[in-house]
C-alpha positions as CSV (number, residue, x, y, z in Angstrom):
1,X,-23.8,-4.6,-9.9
2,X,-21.1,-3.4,-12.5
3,X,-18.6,-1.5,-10.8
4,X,-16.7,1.4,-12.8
5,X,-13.0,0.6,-14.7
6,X,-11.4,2.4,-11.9
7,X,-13.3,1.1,-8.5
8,X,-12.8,-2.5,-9.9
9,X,-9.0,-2.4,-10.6
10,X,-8.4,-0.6,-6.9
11,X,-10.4,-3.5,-5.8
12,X,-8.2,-6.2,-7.3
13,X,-5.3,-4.6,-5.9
14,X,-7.1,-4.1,-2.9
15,X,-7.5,-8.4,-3.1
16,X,-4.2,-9.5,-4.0
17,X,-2.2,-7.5,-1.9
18,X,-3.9,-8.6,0.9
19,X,-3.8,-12.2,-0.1
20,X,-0.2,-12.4,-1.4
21,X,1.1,-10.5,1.7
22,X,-0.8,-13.5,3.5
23,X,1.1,-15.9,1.8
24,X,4.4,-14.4,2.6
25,X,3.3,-13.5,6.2
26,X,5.7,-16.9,7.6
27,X,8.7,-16.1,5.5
28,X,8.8,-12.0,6.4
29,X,9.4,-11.5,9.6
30,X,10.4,-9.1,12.0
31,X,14.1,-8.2,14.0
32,X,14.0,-6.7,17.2
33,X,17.2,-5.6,18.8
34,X,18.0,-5.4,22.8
35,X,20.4,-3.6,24.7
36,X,20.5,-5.8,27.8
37,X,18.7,-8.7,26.9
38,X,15.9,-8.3,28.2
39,X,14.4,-5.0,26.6
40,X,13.6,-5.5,22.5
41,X,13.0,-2.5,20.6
42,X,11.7,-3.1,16.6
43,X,14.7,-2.4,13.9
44,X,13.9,-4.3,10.6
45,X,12.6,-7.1,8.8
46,X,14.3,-9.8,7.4
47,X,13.5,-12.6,5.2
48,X,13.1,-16.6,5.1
49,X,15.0,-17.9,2.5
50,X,16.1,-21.6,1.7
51,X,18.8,-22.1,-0.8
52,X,20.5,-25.4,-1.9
53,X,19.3,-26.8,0.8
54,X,20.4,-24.1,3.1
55,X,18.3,-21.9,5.3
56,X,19.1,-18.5,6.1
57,X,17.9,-15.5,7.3
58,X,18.6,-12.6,4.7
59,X,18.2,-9.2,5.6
60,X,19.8,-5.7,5.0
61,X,23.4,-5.4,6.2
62,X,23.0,-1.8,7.4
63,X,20.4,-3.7,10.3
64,X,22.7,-6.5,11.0
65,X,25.4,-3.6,11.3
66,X,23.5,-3.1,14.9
67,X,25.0,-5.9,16.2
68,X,27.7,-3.6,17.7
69,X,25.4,-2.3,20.1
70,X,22.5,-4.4,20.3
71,X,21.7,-8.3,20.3
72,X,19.4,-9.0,17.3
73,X,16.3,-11.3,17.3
74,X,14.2,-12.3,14.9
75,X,10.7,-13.1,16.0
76,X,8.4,-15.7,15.2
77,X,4.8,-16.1,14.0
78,X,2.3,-16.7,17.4
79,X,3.6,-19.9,19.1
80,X,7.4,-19.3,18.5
81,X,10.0,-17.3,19.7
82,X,12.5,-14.6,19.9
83,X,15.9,-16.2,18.1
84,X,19.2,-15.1,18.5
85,X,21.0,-14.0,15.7
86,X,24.7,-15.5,16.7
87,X,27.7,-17.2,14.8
88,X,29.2,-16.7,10.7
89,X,26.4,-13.5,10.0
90,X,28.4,-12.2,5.6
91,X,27.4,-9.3,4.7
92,X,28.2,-7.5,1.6
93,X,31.2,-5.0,2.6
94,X,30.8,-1.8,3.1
95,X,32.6,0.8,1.1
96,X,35.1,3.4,2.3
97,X,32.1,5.8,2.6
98,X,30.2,3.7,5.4
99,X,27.3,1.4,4.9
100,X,25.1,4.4,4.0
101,X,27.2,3.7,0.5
102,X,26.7,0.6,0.0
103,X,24.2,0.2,-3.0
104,X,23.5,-3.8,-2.3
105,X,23.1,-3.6,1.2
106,X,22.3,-7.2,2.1
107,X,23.1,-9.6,4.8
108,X,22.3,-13.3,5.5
109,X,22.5,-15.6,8.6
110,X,22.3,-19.4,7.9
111,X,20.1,-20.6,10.7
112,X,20.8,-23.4,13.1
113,X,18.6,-25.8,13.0
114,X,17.7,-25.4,16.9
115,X,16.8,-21.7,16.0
116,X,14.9,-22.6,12.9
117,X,12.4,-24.7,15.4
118,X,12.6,-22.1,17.7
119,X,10.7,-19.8,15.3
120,X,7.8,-21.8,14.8
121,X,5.6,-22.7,12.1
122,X,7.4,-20.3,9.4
123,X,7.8,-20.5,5.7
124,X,11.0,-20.6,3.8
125,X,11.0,-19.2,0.4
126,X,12.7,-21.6,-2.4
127,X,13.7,-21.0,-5.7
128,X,10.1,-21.7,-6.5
129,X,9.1,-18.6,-5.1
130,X,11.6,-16.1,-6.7
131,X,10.7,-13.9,-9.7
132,X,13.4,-14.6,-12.8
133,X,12.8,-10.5,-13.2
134,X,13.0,-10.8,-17.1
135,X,9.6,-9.4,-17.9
136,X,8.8,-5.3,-18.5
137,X,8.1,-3.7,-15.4
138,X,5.3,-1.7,-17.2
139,X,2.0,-2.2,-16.2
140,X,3.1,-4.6,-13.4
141,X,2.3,-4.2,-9.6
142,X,4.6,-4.6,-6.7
143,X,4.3,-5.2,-2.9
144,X,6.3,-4.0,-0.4
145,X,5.9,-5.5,3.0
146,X,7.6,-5.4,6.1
147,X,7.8,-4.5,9.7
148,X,7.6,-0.3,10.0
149,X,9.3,0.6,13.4
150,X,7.1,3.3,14.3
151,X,3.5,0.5,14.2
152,X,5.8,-1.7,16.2
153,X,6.8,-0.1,19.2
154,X,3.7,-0.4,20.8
155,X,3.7,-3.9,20.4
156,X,6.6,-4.5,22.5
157,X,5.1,-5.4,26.2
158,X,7.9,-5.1,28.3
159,X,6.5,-5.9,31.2
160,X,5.0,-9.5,30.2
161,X,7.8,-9.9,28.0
162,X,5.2,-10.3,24.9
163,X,5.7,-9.0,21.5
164,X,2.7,-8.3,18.9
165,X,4.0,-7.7,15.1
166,X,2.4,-5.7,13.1
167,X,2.9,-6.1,9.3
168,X,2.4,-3.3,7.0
169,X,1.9,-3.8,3.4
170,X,2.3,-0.9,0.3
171,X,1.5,-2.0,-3.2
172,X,2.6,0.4,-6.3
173,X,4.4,0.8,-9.5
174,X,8.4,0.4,-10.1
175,X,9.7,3.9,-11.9
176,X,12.4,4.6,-13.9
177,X,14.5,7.0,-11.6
178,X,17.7,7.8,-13.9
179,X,17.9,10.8,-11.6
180,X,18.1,8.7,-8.5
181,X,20.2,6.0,-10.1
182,X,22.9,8.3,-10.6
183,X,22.5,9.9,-7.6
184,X,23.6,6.2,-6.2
185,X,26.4,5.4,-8.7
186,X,24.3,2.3,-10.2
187,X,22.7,1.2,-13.5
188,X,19.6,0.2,-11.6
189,X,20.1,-3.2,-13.6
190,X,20.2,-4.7,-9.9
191,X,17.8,-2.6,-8.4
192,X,14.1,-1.2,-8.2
193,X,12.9,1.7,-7.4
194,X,9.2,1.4,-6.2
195,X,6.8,4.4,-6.1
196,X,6.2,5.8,-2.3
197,X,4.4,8.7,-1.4
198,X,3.5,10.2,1.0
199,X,0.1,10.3,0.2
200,X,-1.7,7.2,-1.4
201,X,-5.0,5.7,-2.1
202,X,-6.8,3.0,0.4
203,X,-9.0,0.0,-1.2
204,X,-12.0,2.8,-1.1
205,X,-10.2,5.2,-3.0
206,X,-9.4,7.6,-0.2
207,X,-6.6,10.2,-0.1
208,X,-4.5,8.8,3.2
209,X,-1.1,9.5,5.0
210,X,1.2,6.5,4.5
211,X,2.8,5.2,6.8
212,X,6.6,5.6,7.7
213,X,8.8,3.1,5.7
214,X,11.2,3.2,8.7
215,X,11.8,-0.7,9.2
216,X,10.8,-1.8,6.2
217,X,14.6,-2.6,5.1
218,X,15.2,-6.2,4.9
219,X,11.5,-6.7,4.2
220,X,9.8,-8.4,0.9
221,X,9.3,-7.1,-2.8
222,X,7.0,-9.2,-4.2
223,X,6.0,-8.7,-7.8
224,X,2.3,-9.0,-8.3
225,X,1.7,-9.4,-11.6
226,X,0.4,-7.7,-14.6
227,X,-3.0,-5.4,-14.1
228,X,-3.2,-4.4,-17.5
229,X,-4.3,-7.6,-18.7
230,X,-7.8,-8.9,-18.8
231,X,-7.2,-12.1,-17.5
232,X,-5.8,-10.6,-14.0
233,X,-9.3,-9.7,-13.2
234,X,-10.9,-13.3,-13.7
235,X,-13.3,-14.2,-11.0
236,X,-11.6,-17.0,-10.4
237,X,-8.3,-16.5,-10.9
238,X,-5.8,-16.9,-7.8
239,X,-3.6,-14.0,-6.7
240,X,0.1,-14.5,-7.1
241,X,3.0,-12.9,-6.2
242,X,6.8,-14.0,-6.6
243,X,9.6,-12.6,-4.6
244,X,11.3,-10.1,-7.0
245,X,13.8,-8.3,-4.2
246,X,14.6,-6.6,-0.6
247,X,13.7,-3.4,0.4
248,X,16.6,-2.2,1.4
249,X,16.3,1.9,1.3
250,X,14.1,5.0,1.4
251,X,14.8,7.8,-0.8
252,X,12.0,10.9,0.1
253,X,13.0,13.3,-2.1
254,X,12.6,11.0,-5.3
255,X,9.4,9.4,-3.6
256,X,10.8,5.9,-4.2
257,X,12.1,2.9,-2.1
258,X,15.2,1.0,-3.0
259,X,14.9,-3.3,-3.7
260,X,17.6,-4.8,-5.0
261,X,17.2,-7.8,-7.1
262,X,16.8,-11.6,-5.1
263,X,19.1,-12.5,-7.9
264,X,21.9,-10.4,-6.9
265,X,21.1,-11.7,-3.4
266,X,21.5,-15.5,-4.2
267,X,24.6,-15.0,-6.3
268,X,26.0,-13.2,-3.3
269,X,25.0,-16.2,-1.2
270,X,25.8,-18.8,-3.2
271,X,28.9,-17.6,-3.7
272,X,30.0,-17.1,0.1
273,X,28.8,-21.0,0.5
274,X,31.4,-22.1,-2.4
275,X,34.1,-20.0,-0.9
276,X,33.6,-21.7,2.2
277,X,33.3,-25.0,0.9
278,X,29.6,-25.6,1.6
């Protein structure tokens, strides 16, 4: 059967993000926050990152910000558990405005190594996983997954004291908002801003209502790869994403979501460990 130009490239998409957002599912997780410890309610998502030998749990700063008001947990695949977020949490600072200024909006927890076995069998992402983000963004693909608050919330049985997670996955093309960019005071030379609308297309090709981004902050940007080349839709060629960013923001009224750049994050890590002599 040949399939038309159209059906077969939805399809590919339709393929890799379903297998790259597989591959990240261990390092994306979700954050659930309580008010009494006992109760969780879904906030973010956060990631699993490993770097010089370091892990850490690296979300949005605007989520760890919570901690004023809420303890914060980061939840594990099936088999592990709900860990702690306690001790040194850096964040980047937020500016006289309040966090809802701050353009880089990114926190990270090294984990203790008696919460990294709480979590379970999860997956730290390494330098091997990162995007260098030198290519064009033209014609490339990118994935935004994460943990959406409002397909979460039913997941929480407080009763049993059980949580299901339910991931959520968007794939689409990274614009070029200078509109938006100087709205937010940046060059965008740190940042993406990743088509989201509120109306988008299913594997099939279907008009549907897309889901609330709401929770997504902290979660993965994951470059995909380039779908106008021939050789993306080989048979038997593998799927492959690299970690490009964080989501970190939603902006409606441009129909985009705010990443900024896993590079910025790892300088910004790396640079908290020298200053504290790690």
């Amino acid at each position: 059967m040949i399939e038309m130009l159209d059906e077969a490239v939805r399809h590919r998409i339709s393929e890799c993000t379903e297998e790259v957002a597989k591959d990240f599912r261990l390092s994306v997780r979700p954050i659930y926050g309580s008010d009494d410890g006992i109760l969780t309610t879904p906030i973010g998502s956060c990631l699993l990152l490993i770097v010089d030998e370091v892990k850490y749990v690296a979300t949005a700063a605007h989520i760890v910000d919570e901690i004023t008001t809420h303890s914060l947990h980061v939840a594990g695949p099936v088999g592990g558990q709900l860990v702690q977020i306690v001790g040194e949490i850096n964040s980047t600072r937020a500016p006289p405005g309040g966090r809802r200024k701050d353009r880089w909006d990114f926190a990270f927890w090294p984990i203790p190594p008696e919460a990294d076995a709480a979590l379970g069998t999860v997956r730290y992402l390494d330098a091997n996983d990162a995007s260098h983000n030198r290519v064009p963004t033209a014609n490339r693909l990118y994935l935004a997954m994460g943990y959406p608050v409002s397909r979460n919330k039913k997941g929480v049985n407080k009763a049993l004291r059980k949580i299901k997670t339910v991931v959520r996955k968007y794939s689409g093309k990274v614009l070029q908002l200078p509109a938006l960019a100087a709205e937010l005071g940046i060059s965008g030379d740190d940042h993406f801003f990743l088509q989201f609308e509120k109306r988008s297309q299913d594997a099939s090709g279907a008009r549907v209502t897309t889901f609330n981004p709401v929770g997504l902050s902290g979660g993965a940007f994951v470059d995909l790869g380039n779908f106008a080349s021939p050789g993306m839709y080989d048979a038997q060629r593998p799927c492959h994403g690299s970690l490009a960013g964080m989501l970190i923001e939603h902006h409606k009224k441009h129909g985009a979501i705010v990443a900024v750049k896993i590079q910025a994050i790892l300088r910004g890590i790396r640079s908290t460990a020298q200053r504290n002599g790690q």
